[in-house]
N, C-alpha and C positions, 0 to 999 in steps of 0.2 A: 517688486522685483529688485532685490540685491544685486548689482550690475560688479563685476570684477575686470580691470583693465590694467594692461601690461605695460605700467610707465617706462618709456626707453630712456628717460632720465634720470631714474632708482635700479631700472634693471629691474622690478618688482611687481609681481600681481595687486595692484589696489584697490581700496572699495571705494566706487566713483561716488565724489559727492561734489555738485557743485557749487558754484561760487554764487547763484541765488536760485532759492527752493524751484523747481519746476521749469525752470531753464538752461539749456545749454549753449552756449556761445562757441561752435566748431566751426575749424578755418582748416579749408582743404585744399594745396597745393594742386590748382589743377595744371591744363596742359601748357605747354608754349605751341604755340599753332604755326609751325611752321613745314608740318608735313603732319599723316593722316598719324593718330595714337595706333601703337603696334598694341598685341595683345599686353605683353607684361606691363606697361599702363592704366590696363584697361581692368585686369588682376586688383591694383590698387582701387579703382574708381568702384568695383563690385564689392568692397572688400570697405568702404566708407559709404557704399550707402546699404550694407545692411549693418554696418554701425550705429549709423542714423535713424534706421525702421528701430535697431532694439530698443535704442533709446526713447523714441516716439510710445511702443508699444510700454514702455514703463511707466508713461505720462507723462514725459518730458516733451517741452515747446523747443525745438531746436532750430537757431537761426543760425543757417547752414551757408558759409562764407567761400567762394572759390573763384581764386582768380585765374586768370587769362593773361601771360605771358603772351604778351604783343610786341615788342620792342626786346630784344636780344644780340648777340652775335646771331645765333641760329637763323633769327627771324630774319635780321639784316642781309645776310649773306644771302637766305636763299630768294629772296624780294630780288634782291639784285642781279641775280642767276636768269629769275626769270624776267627779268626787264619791267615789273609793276610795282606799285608805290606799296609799300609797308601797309599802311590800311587797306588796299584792295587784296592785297596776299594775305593777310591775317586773319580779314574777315572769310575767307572762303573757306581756309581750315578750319575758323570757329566754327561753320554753318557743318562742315564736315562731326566734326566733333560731336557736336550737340545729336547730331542724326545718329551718332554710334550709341551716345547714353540713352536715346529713347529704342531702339532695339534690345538692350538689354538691361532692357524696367529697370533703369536708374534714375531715380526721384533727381529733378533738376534742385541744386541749391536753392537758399533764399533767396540768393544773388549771385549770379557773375560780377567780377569786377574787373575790368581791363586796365591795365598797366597804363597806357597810354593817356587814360584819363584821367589821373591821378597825380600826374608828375608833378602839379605845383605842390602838393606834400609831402612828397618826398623831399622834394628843395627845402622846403623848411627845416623837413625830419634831418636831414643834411646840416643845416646850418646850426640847429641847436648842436650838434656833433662838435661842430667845428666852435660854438664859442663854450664848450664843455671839454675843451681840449682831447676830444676821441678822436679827433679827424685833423688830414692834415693835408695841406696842397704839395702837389706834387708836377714841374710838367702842366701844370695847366686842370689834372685833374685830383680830386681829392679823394682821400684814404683813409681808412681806419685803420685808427694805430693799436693792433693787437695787445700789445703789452700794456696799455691803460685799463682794461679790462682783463680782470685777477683771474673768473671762474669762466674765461675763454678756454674750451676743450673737454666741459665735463659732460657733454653731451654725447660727446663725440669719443671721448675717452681719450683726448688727444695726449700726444707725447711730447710736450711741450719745448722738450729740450732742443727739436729740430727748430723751431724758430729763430729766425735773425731780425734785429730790431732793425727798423728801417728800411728791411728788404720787402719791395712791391710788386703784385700781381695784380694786372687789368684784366684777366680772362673773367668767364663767367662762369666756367667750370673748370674744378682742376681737383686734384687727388691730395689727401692727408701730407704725405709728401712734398707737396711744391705748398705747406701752409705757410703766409706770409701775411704783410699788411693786404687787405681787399679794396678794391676799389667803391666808391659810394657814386662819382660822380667822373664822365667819361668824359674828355677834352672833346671838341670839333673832330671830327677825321672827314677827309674827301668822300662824296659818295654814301654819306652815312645820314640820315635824318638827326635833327638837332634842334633844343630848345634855347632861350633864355635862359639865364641863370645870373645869381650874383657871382659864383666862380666863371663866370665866360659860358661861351656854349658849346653845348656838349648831349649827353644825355645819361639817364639814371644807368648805375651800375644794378643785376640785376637782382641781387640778397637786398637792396635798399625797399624793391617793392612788395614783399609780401609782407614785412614788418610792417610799412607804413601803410598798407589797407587792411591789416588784420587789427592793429589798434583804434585804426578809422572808424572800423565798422561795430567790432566787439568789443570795444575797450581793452583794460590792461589790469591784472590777468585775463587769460580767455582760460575757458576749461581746457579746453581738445585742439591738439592742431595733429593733423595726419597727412603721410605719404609716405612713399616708398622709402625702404631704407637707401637705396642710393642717395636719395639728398636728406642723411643723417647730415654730414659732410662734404662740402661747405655749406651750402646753401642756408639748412636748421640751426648751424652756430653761429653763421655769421647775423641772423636773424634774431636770435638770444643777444649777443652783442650789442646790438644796431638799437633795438628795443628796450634792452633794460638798462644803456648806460644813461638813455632820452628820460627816463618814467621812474628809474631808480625802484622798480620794484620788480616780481616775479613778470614772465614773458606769457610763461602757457603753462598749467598746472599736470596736463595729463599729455605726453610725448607720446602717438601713437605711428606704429612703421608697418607696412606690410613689406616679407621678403621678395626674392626674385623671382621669375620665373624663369626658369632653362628646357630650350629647344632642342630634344635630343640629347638632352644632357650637357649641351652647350651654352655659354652664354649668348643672347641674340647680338649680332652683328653684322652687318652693312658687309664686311670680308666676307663672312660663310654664308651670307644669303639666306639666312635663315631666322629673321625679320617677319612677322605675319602681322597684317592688322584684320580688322573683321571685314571687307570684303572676301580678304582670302580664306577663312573661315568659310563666307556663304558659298564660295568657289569651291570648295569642300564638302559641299553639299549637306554642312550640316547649318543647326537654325542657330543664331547670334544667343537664345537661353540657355544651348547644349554646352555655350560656352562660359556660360555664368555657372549652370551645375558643372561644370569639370571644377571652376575654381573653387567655388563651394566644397567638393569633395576632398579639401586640403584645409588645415589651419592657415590663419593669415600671415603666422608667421613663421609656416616651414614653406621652405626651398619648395616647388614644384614642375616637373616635368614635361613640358608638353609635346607631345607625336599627332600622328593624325590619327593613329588606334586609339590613344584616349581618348582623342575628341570623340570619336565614334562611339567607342563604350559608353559618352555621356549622354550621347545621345538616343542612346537606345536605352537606357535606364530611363530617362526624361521621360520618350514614349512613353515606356511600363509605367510609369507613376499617374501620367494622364490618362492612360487606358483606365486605369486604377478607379479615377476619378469619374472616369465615363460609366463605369462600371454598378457604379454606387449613385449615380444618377438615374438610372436604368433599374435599381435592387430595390424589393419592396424592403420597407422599413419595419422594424420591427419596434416597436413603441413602445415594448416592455420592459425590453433589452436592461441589462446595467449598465451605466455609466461610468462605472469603473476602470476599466481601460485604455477609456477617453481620457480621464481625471493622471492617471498615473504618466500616458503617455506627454499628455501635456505641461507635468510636473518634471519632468525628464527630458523635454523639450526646452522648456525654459531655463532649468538648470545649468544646461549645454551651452548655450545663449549667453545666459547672463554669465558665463564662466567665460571670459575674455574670449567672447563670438566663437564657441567651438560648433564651427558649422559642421565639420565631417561628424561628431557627436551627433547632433540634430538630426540630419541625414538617415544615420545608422536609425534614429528613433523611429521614424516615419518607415523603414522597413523592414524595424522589425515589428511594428502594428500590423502592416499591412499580410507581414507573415503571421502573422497571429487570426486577422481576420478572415483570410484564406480558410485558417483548419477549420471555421465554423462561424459561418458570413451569417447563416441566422439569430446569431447570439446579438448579432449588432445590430445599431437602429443606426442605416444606413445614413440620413438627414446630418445624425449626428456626428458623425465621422466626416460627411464633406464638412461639417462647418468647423471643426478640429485641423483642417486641411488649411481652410481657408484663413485661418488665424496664424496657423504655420507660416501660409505664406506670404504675410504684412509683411514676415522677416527675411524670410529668402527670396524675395520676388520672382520666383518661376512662372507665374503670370499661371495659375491653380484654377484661379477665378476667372479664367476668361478659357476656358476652355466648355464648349457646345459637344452635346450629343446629336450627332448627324441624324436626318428623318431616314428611316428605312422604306424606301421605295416598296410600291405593294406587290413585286417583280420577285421582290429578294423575299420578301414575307413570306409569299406563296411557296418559291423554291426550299426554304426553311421547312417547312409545314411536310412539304412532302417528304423531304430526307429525312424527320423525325419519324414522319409513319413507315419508314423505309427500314429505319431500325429500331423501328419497335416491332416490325416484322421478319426481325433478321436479316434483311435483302441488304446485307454491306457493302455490295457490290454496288446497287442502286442507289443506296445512301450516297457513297463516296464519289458517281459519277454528277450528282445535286451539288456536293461540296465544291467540284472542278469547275459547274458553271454558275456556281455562285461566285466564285473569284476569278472568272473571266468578265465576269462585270461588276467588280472593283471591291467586293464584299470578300471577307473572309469568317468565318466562324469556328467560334471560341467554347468550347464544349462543359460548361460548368455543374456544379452540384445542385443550382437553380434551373437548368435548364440552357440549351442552346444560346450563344452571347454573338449579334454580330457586330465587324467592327471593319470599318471604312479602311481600303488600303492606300 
């Protein structure tokens, strides 16, 4: 498989090749755990691990890097809010976290890495800064000095002329606009958890930690580093920074972003209330997959919409595709069938795929086989169509393969039996009072070219 991916750093579709045969080295921006991941989050985190399956499914060994943002403003403030210590609040939203990625079959990384562990390299990462003259004290804390480093902004596209030499920002997030010198290393503050250091104590600015466990872990280059395009800026450049003035060489070969998502057509925020993470989802009665197929049914890198009619809509497509599946567990096989369709549909699957993950593509493939096998289910060898499925979806993870054909009770069997001799005697009337008390005890039936289908409600 020829794999194509859209460097945010070329602005270009490229043919992936990595930095050694049959491995990749991807480092994934995960959460700061300071409250539960909302869905647009969660968008990205779906959106890197079926990055990850295509890549597996190519033959690639990927050691799949994601850190954990424990130590922030974010974290700090809201630790403090609630009156418990930074590791007792951190770790509940990890354990939070972790429980969202396995609801929606998201393959766990090689590794977590938690910020807080890591701090003595950062310190160092820090101090080669400071005697490479990148970094400068300030106030007790130290800073990267933007203008030592030339090809600051090319990621970001930045407009370098707003810059002021020796104007300084301690925040941890701030907008293209307020770009200044960054903080590396944060002085003492009251109230604030705090290490050793040779600058005094203080604790790591937060662009200092993915640089320094992304080269920790993968070395320098890495193939792949992904996340949302909100932290194109600052976070991704100040990381390019941090990392290539220490190592003097490339930071990360392939810049990958997934867009936003909008609520209503809105951006989500804390003002409009319109914020959702996946318990509100399940609160919505639909399943935490329905919400993996809604994002799937978008490129990763166009803008997407979410209401609770789409969720819905995804949800009821999801259904139809595991009906699908139930369907063709149940179908006698035909063994002579061509292979043909299978062979095409999966050449057009993978195509989709390896074209910088166009999963709405993929999607479209699987319905329109499935309409294709409708007009004439006998041409197919049913066996071979679930395992066409079941390879599909190494990549989507809808969780294909873990769906059961429920046993039919010998209650519903019998009430079956009788409504077909109902109308094969014309009695419609008697047929269709069979079909009322068959779904008054939780069965419904599906009236097919094979014969009568029934199917759990």
């Amino acid at each position: 498989m020829t794999i194509k991916l859209f460097n945010t750093l070329t602005r270009k579709k490229e043919i992936f090749k990595p930095i050694h045969k049959g491995h990749v080295g991807f480092y994934a921006c995960g959460p700061t755990v300071y409250n539960y991941a909302h869905i647009g989050n969660l968008r990205t985190y779906i959106f890197e691990d079926v990055l990850k399956r295509t890549l597996q499914s190519a033959g690639y060994t990927v050691n799949h890097i994601m850190n954990i943002t424990d130590v922030d403003d974010k974290t700090i403030m809201a630790s403090v809010k609630e009156k418990v210590s930074l590791k007792t609040f951190t770790k509940k939203y990890e354990s939070f976290f972790k429980d969202d990625l396995k609801k929606l079959n998201i393959i766990f990384p090689t590794k977590f890495v938690r910020a807080t562990e890591h701090i003595d390299q950062m310190i160092i990462d820090i101090g080669k800064l400071k005697k490479k003259k990148f970094a400068y004290e300030k106030d007790g804390s130290i800073y990267f000095d933007v203008s030592k480093f030339k090809s600051y902004g090319n990621l970001s596209r930045l407009n370098k002329k707003g810059l002021r030499d020796g104007a300084s920002i301690d925040q941890d997030e701030y907008a293209k606009e307020d770009a200044k010198d960054f903080v590396l290393w944060k002085a003492r503050k009251d109230n604030e958890p705090f290490w050793q250091s040779p600058f005094g104590q203080g604790r790591p600015g937060w662009h200092i930690e993915c640089s320094t466990m992304a080269t920790h872990y993968l070395g320098q280059p890495i193939d792949i580093h992904a996340a949302g395009v909100d932290l194109i800026f600052p976070h991704h450049e100040n990381e390019i920074a941090q990392a290539e003035a220490i190592n003097k060489k490339q930071f990360v070969k392939y810049w990958m972003h997934g867009e936003h998502l909008l609520v209503d057509s809105k951006k989500m925020s804390k003002l409009l209330g319109n914020i959702f993470t996946l318990h509100d989802i399940e609160a919505l009665c639909a399943s935490s997959l329905a919400l993996r197929y809604f994002f799937l049914g978008a490129h990763y890198r166009s803008s997407l919409n979410f209401t609770p009619e789409s969720l819905s809509a995804a949800q009821i497509s999801l259904e139809s595709l595991y009906d699908f599946v139930r369907e063709l567990k149940t179908a006698k096989p035909n063994i002579l069938a061509s292979l043909k369709p299978i062979m095409l549909a999966k050449k057009e699957f993978e195509e989709s795929i390896a074209y910088d993950i166009n999963t709405p593509r993929a999607l479209a493939t699987i319905w329109n086989f499935i309409h294709q096998y409708r007009k004439t289910p006998m041409k197919f060898n049913s066996r071979a169509v679930i395992s066409m499925l079941y390879e599909f979806d190494a990549i989507l993870g809808l969780g294909i393969n873990k769906i059961t054909t429920p046993r039919i009770p010998t209650e519903i069997r019998v009430l079956i039996k009788k409504r077909e001799d109902a109308r094969n005697n014309k009695n419609f009337k008697g047929a269709d009072a069979y079909r009322i008390q068959i779904r008054s005890l939780g069965w419904a039936i599906e009236d097919t070219k094979e014969g009568p289908r029934p199917k759990k409600l």
